[in-house]
N, C-alpha and C positions, 0 to 999 in steps of 0.2 A: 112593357117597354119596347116601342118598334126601334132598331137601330138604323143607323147611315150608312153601317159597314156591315159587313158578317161578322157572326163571331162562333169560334168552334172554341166544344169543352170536350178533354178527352178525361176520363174518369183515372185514378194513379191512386190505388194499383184498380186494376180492372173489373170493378163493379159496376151494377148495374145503377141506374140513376132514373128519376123522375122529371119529365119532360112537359112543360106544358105551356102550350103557343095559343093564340088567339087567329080569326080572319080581322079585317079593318071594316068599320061603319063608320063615314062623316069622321075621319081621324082618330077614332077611340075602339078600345078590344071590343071585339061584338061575339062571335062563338068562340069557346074556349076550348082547347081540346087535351085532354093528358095521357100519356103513352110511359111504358117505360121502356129503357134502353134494353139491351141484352149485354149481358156481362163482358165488359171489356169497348162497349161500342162508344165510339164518341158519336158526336152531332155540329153540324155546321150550319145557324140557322142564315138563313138566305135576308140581305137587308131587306130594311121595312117591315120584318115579321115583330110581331108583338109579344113578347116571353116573359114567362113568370123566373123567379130566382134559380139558381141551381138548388136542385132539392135530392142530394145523395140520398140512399135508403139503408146506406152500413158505415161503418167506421171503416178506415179513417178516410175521412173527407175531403181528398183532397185532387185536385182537377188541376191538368194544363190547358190555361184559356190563351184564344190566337187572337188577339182583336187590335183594332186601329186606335192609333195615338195619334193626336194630332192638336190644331187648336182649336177647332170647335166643338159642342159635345156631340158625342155621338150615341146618344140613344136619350129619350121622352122616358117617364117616370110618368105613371098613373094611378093613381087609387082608386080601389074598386068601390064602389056603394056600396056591398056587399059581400061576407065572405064565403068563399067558395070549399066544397067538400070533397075530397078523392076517396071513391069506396076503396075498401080492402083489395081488392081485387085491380092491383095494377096493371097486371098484365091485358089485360084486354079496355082498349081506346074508349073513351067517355067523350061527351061532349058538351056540354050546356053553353043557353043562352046569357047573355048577361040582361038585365036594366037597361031600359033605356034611360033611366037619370044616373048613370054614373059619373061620378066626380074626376074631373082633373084637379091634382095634387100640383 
């Protein structure tokens, strides 16, 4: 989903979390990339960026999100043609490609 605005999620209480962003081709995620936080870190993705869901990795689940209100929407929704794997090994950044036939939803 690229958004309009930024949006920061800080983790509560301060766990670590899974992070994963896309670059852009021709308006759709093209490289994917996934990172995880370090315990207690928030993230503030910069507009435009394409992101997958919040994806906590401990209980409890729960985040303060900063994002814009307004009347238009502000972020794109896309389904992927395919779904995507995160090895075991969080901590060190992965990257793949996507399809070039993927779907917008």
């Amino acid at each position: 989903m690229p958004s309009s605005s930024t949006h920061a999620f800080i983790p509560l209480p301060a766990n670590l979390f899974l992070v994963i962003v896309a670059t852009e081709r021709e308006r759709q995620p093209e490289k994917v990339r996934s990172f995880s936080t370090a315990p207690g870190q928030g993230i503030n993705l910069l507009r435009n960026t394409w992101h997958g869901v919040l994806t906590p990795l401990f209980e409890p689940r729960l985040f303060a999100v900063i994002d814009r209100i307004g009347a238009t929407p502000n972020l794109k929704q896309h389904r992927l043609a395919a779904a995507l794997a995160v090895s075991d090994d969080l901590l060190v950044a992965s990257e793949t490609t996507l399809p070039s036939t993927s779907v917008v939803a």
